[in-house]
C-alpha positions as CSV (number, residue, x, y, z in Angstrom):
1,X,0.0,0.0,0.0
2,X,1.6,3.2,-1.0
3,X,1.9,5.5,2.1
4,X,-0.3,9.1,1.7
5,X,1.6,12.6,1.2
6,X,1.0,13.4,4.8
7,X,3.0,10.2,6.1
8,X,5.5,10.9,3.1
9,X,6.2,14.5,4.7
10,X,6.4,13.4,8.3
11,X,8.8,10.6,7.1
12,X,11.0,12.7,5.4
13,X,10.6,15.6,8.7
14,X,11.9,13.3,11.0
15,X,14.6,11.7,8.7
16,X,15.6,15.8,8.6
17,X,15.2,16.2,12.2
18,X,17.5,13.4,12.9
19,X,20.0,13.5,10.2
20,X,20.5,17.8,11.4
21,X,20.5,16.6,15.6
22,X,23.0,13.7,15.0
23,X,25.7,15.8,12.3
24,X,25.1,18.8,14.5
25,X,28.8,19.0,16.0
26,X,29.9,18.9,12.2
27,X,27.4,21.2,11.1
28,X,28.5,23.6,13.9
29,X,32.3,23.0,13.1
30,X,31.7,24.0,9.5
31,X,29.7,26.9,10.5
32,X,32.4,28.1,12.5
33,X,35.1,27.2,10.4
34,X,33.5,29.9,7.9
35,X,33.6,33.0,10.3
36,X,35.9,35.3,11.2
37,X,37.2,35.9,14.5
38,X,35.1,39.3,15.3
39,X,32.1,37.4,13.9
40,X,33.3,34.4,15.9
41,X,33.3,36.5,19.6
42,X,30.3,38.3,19.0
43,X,28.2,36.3,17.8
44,X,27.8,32.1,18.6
45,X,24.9,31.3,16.2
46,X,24.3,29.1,13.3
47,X,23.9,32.5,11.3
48,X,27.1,33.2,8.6
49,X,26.9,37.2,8.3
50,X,30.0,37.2,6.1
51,X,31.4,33.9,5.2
52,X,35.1,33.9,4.8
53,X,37.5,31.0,4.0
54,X,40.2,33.0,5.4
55,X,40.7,30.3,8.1
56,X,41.4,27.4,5.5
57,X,43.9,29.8,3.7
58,X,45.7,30.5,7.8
59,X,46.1,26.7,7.6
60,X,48.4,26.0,5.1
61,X,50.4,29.1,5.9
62,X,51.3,28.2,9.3
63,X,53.5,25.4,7.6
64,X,56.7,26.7,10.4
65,X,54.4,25.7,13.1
66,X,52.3,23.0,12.2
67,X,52.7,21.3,8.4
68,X,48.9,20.7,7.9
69,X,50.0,19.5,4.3
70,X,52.8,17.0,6.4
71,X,50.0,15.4,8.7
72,X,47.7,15.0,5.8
73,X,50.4,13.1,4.1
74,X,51.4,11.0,6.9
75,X,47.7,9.8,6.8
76,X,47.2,9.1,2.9
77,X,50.7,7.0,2.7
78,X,50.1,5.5,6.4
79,X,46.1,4.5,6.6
80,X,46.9,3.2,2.5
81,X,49.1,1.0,3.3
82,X,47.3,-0.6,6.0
83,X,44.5,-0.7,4.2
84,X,46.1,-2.3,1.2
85,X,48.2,-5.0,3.5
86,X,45.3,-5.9,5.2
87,X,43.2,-7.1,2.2
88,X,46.3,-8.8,0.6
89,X,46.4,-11.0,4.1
90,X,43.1,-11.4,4.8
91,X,41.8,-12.5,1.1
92,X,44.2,-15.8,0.8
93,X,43.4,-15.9,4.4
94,X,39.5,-16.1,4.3
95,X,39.5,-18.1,1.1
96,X,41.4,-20.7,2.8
97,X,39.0,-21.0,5.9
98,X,35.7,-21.0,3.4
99,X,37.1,-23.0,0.9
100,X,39.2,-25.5,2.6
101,X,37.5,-24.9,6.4
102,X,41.4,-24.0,7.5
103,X,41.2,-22.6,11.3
104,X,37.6,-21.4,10.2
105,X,36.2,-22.9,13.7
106,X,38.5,-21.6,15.8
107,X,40.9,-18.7,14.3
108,X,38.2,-16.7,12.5
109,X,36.6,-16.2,16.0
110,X,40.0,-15.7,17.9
111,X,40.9,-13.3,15.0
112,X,37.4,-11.5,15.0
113,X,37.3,-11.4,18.9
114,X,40.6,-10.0,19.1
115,X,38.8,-6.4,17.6
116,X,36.6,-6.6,20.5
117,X,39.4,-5.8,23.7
118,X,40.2,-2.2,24.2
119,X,43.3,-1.4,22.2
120,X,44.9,0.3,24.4
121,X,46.1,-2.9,26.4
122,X,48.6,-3.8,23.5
123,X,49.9,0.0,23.8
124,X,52.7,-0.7,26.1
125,X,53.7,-4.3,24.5
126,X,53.8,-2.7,21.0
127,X,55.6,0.5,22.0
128,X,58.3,-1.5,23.2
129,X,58.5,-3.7,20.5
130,X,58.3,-0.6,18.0
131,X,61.4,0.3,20.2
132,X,63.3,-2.1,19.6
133,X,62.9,-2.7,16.2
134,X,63.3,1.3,15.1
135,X,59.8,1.7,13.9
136,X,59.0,4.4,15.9
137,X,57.6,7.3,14.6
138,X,58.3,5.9,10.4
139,X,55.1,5.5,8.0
140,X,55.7,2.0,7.5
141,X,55.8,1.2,11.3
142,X,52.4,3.0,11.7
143,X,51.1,1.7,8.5
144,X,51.5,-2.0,9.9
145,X,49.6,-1.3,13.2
146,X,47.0,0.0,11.1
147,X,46.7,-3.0,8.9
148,X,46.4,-5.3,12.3
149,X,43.6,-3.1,13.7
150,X,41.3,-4.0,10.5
151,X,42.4,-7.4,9.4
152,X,39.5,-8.9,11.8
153,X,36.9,-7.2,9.9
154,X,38.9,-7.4,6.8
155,X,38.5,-10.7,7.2
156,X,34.8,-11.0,7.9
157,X,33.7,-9.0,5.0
158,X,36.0,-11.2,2.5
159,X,35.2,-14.5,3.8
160,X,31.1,-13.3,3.5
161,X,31.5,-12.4,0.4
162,X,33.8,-15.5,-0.7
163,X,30.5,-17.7,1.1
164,X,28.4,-15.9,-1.2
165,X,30.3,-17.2,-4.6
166,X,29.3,-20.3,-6.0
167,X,31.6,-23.3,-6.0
168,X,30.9,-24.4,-9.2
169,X,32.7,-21.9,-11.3
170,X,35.7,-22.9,-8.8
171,X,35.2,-26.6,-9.6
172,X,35.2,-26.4,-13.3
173,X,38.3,-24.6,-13.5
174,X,39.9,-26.9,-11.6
175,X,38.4,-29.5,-14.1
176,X,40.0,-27.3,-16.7
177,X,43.4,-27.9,-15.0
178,X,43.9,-25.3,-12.8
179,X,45.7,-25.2,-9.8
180,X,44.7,-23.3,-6.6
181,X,46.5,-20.5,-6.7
182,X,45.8,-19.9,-10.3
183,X,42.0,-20.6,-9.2
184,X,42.5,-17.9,-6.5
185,X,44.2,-15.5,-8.6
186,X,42.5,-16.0,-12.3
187,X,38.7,-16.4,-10.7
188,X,38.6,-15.8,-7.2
189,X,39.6,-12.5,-7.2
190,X,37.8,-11.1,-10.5
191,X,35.0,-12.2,-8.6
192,X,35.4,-10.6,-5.7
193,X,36.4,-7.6,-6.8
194,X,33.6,-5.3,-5.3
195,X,33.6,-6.8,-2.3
196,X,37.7,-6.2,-2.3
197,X,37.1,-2.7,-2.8
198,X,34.6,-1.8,-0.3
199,X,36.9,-3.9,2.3
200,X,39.6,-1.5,1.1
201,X,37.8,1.8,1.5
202,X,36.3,1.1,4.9
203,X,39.3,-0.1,6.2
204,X,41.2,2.9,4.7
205,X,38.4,5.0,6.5
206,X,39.1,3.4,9.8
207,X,42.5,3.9,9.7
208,X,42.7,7.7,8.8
209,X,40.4,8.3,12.1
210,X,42.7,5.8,14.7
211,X,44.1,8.1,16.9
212,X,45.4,5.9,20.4
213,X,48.5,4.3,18.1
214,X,49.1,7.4,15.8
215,X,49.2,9.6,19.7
216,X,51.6,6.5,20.8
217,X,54.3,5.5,17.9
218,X,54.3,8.8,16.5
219,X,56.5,12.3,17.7
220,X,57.7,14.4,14.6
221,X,58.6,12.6,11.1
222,X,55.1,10.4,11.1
223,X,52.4,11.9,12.6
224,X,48.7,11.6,11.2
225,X,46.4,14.3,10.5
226,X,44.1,12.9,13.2
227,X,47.0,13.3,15.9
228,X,48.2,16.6,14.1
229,X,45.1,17.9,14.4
230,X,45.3,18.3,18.1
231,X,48.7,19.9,17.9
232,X,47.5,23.2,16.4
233,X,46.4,24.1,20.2
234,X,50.1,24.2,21.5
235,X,51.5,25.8,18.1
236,X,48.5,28.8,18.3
237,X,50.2,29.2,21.9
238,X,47.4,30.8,25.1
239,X,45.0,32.5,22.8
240,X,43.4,30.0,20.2
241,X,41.6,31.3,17.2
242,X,38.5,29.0,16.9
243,X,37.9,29.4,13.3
244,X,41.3,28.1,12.5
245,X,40.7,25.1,14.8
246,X,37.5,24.3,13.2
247,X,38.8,24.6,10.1
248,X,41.6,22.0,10.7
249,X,38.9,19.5,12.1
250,X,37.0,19.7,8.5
251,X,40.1,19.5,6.8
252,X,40.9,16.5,8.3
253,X,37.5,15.0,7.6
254,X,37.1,15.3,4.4
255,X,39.1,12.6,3.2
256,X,37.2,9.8,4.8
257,X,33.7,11.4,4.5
258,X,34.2,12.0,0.6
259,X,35.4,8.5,0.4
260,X,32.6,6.9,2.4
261,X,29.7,8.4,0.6
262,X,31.3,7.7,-2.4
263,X,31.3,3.8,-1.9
264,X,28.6,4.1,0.6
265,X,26.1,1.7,-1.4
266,X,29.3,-0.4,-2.3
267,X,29.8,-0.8,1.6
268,X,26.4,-1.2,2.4
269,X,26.0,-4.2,0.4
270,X,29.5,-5.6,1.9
271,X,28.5,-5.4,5.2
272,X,25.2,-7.2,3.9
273,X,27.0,-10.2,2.3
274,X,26.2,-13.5,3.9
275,X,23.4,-12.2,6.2
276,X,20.5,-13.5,4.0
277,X,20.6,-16.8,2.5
278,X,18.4,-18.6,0.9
């Protein structure tokens, strides 16, 4: 039964409502991050009376005291490469438990548990580690503790997805006289291919925003934007200028928001793989 216009508009009202109430901090960010600083201490409304992107220009020419272009950087090569490693473990990884049923009882749910305890208690274990092996502070060294943070649901989304495909195609191949790896390389992967990419983005997504190990492995050379972020406070010294701090927060947004509702009905249908069968 198709619903009447009234339902329609209160539908779409409280979809409104709730999408302005729950994006409200970032609405109020952006808002703030387009005012000046005489618009920003008299007046604390919603209300732009002369938008000016004179913060976002102050940014990128404080480069002496904090390299907003550096941080950014730090964060595309670091949360990339953790991405990337993560689905080139996890896809050999999850075919072998769904095809061949290798540590699918017990390591998929040690693996996937694993993402459940509080990071922080590796913190101390992994500094030292990082210590001792010079990966302090370097892109790669952050790069790999990225990767380990998302191979769990790396790993779920790819072995749903590899549930999903039908055996058959994998059988006649093999019938044709392929091996495994040529199996897993020349169908396998063509085949998953969508469900590769949205592992990818979300797991690149996931890593720009971690924070605890970026804060802990990181001092100068390696920093990520979400760490760097926080550093403007002591470069702006006692008086901070809100509308350049509100400015760096969208600015170090943007990446992962444009990337997420770009793929964000590739994602969707990733996290949806293997719920419904039939």
């Amino acid at each position: 039964m198709k619903p009447s216009p009234l339902m329609m508009a209160v539908r779409w009202l409280v979809l409104v409502v709730a999408a302005l109430v729950l994006n409200f901090p970032i609405i109020s960010t952006l808002i703030t991050s387009l005012k000046s600083d005489s618009e920003i201490a008299s007046s604390a409304s919603l209300i732009i009376q002369q938008p000016t992107l004179e913060n976002y220009r102050a940014i990128f020419a404080m480069s002496d005291r904090f390299d907003m272009l550096h941080y950014l950087a730090n964060s595309f090569i670091s949360a990339g490469f953790g991405a990337v490693l993560s689905i080139v473990l996890a896809f050999p990884a999850a075919y072998a438990m769904v095809r061949f049923g290798t540590g699918e009882r017990w390591l998929l749910p040690i693996v996937t548990n694993l993402r459940a305890i509080p990071l922080i208690i590796f913190s101390i274990p992994l500094y030292l580690i990082y210590q001792q092996v010079h990966l302090l502070d370097t892109r790669f060294g952050l790069g790999l503790i990225l990767c380990l943070i998302n191979l769990p649901l790396v790993l779920i989304l790819i072995a749903n997805a590899l549930r999903d495909m039908p055996k058959e195609i994998e059988e006649a191949a093999r019938v044709d006289g392929l091996g495994t790896m040529a199996i897993l390389t020349r169908v396998v992967f063509p085949l998953a291919k969508p469900a590769l990419a949205s592992s990818l983005i979300l797991s690149f997504i996931y890593s720009w925003n971690e924070f605890l190990f970026g804060l802990m492995l990181t001092t100068r050379a390696a920093v990520p934007v979400t760490v760097g972020a926080s550093f403007f406070f002591s470069a702006s010294g006692g008086d901070v200028r809100w509308g350049i701090a509100a400015a760096v927060m969208i600015v170090g947004t943007l990446p992962p928001l444009f990337v997420g509702l770009a793929a964000y009905k590739h994602i969707g249908r990733s996290m949806m793989a293997g719920a419904v069968k039939g």
